[in-house]
Each structure stands twice: as C-alpha cells, then as structure tokens.
C-alpha positions as CSV (number, residue, x, y, z in Angstrom):
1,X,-14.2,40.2,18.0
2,X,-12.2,39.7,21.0
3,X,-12.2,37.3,23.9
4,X,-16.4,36.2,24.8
5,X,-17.5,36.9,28.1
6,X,-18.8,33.8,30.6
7,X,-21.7,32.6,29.2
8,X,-24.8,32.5,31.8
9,X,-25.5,29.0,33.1
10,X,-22.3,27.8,32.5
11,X,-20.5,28.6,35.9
12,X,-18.1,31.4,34.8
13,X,-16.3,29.2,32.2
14,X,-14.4,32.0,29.8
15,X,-13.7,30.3,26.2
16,X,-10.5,31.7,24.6
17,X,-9.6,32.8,21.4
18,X,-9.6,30.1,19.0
19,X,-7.0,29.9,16.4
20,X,-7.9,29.3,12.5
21,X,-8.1,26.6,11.0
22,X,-5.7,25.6,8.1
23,X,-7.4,26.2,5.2
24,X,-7.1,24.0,2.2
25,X,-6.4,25.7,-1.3
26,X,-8.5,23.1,-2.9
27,X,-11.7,24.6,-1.4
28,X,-13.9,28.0,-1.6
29,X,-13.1,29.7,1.6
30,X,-15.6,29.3,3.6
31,X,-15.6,32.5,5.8
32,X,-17.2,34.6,2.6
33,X,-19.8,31.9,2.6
34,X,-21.7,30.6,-0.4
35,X,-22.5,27.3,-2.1
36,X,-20.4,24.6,-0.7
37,X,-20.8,20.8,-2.4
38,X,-23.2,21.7,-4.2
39,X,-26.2,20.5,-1.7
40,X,-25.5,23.3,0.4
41,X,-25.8,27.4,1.3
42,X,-24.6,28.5,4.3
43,X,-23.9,32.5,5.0
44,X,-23.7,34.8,7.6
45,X,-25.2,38.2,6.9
46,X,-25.1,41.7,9.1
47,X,-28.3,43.0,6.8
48,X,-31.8,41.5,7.5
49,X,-32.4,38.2,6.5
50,X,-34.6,37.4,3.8
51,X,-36.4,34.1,3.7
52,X,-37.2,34.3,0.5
53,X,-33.5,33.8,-0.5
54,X,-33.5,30.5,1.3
55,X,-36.0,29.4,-0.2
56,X,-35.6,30.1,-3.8
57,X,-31.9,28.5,-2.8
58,X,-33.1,25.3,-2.3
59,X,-36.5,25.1,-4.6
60,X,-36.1,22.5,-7.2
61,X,-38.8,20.7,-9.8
62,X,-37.7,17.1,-8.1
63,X,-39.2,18.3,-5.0
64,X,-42.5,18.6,-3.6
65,X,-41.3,19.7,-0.3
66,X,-39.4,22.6,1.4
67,X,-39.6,23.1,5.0
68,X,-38.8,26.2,6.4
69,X,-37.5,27.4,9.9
70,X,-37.2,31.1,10.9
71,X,-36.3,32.1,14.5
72,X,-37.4,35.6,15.0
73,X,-36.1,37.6,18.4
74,X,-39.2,37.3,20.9
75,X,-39.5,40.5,24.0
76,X,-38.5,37.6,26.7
77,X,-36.5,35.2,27.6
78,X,-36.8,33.3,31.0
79,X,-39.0,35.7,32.5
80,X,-36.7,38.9,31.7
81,X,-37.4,41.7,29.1
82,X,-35.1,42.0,25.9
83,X,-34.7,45.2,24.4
84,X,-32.3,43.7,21.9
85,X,-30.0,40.9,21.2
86,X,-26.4,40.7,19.4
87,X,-25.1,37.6,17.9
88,X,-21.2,37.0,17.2
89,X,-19.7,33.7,15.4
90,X,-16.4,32.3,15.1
91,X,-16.9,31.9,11.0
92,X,-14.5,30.0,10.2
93,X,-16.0,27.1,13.0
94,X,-19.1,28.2,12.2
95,X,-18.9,27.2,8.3
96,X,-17.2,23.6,9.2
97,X,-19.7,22.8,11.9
98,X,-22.5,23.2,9.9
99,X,-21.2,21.5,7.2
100,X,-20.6,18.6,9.2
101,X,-24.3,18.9,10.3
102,X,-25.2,19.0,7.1
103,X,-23.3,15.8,6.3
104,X,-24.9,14.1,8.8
105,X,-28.7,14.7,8.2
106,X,-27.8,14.3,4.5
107,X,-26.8,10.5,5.8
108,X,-29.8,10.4,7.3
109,X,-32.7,11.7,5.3
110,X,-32.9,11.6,1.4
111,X,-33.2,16.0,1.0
112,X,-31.9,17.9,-1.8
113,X,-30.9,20.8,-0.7
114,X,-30.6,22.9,2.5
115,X,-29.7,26.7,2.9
116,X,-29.1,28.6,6.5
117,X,-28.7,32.4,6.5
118,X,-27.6,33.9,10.3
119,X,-28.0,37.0,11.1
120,X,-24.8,39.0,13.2
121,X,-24.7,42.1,15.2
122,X,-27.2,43.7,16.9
123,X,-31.0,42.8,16.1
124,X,-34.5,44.3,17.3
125,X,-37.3,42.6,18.4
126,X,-39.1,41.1,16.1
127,X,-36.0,40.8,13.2
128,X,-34.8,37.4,11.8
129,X,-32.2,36.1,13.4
130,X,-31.8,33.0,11.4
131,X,-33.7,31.0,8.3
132,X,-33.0,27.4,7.8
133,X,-34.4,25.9,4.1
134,X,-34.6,22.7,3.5
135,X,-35.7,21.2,0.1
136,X,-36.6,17.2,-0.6
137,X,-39.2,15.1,-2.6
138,X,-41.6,14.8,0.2
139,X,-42.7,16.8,3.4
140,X,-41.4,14.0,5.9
141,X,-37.5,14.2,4.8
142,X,-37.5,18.0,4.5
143,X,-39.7,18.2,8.3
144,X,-37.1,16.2,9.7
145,X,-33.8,16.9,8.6
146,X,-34.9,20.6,9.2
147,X,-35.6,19.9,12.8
148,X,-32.3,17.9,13.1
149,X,-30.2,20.5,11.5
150,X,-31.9,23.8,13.9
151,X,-31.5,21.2,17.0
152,X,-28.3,20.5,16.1
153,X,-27.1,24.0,15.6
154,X,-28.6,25.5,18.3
155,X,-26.2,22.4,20.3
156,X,-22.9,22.9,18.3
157,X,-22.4,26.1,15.9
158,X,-19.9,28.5,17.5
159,X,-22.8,31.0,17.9
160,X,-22.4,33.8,20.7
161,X,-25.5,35.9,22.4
162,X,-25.4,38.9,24.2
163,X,-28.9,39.9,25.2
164,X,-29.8,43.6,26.0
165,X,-32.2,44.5,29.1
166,X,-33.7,47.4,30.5
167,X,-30.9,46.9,33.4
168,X,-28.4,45.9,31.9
169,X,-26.9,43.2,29.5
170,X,-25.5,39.7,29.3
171,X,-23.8,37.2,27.5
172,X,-25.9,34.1,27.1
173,X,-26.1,30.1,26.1
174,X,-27.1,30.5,22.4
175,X,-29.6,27.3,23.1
176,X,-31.7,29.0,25.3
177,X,-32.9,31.5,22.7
C-alpha cells in the first residue's frame, strides 16, 4: 500500500505515508491481530467475514446480551451505482485506535466483551465489510457501547475506500459508507 489518493469531500487534501509506530516488546503485535487485554478481538481479514466468529468471541454465561452490528456493501451511495468497493487500513493505527475506542466505551458502559472483524481488499455487493460484537449483562450496555464503538470508528480508524462505478472509480471518506 502506497501513498492514498484525495479523499472526496475533503478538498484534495493527500495524506502521506505514515511511519510505524514503536512497538513495545512487552505486548502481542498488534498488526497479526487477536485477543488484546483480554476484553477484546480485533482483526483484519482479506477472506469473508463471518459473524458467527464474533459472536461466539464475545458469548459468555454472565451475559444475557450481545449486540451485533454488520455493515454489508449496499449498490449506492449518494445517488451513484457501486459495482464494488475496496477497503485499505493502516494496521498498525488501525489496532491502537480501536483499542483506544475500546477503552473508552469500556469507561463508559459496564460490557464484557467486544470483537470487530474488517474486511480488506476488494468486496462485492452484498459482502460483509465489517462485524462489530459486543457482549454485556443486559441489552442496554451492549446496544450502546456497540453504537458508540461503530460511530466512533467510522470517525477515527485509519480506514481507506475506494468505491468502483460503472464510469469509473474513487477514493472516498470512509464515514460516508
């Protein structure tokens, strides 16, 4: 992955390449993904995603809750036809943003566990692009941390879109999709 083309809607502004992160010895590295803290699952996938993962991630006998998001790729976006969309990430940004999301909805709602699978590469109509699982004792913690945690990733993960058109394609704002 090389330099990102301007992103639509945000007047021609070109991100560069970003440099890694140091990477502490005393942790998993978080580019191959996988359990991190314990409370957490976060990986990035080029196969189809399979919700049923999530959710047998986070599924525990303490709770009586798991809320589950899945964003699928829809045939159009602001009045245009997609054929297809790609996604790239910046993984090692990618895994310490959503751990810091993480953090902060754990500080906010009592859940017990939370798993995100994302999809990269080139997806079809209709394919998972993302699942987001969130486990907790009751429906009102798991509802709401998983709407803050989509809302907030959608906002901040390092998340690139290039969507495919009958005339064409174009690199995208991830939060429009």
């Amino acid at each position: 992955m090389g330099e990102i083309p301007p992103l639509r809607g945000r007047r021609g502004v070109r991100p560069g390449p970003l440099p890694p992160p140091a990477r502490r010895r005393d942790r998993p590295d978080p580019a191959r993904g996988g359990r991190l803290k314990g409370f957490m699952l976060i990986r990035l996938i080029q196969e189809a995603v399979d919700s049923g993962e999530a959710l047998q991630e986070v599924r525990h006998p303490s709770c009586g809750a798991v809320a589950l998001f899945e964003g699928n790729i829809r045939e159009q976006n602001e009045g245009r036809q997609v054929l297809a969309l790609e996604y790239e990430v910046y993984e090692r940004l990618f895994h310490a943003e959503l751990r810091r999301i993480f953090a902060e909805a754990k500080e906010r709602w009592s859940f017990y566990k939370v798993a995100l699978i994302q999809r990269v590469g080139r997806l079809e109509i209709g394919e998972t692009g993302i699942v987001l699982a969130v486990s907790a004792a009751h429906r009102r913690e798991a509802l709401e941390a998983c709407a803050y945690i989509i809302e907030e990733f959608k906002r901040r993960a390092p998340v690139w879109k290039r969507e495919h058109y009958p005339e064409g394609s174009e690199w995208v704002a991830c939060h429009h999709h």
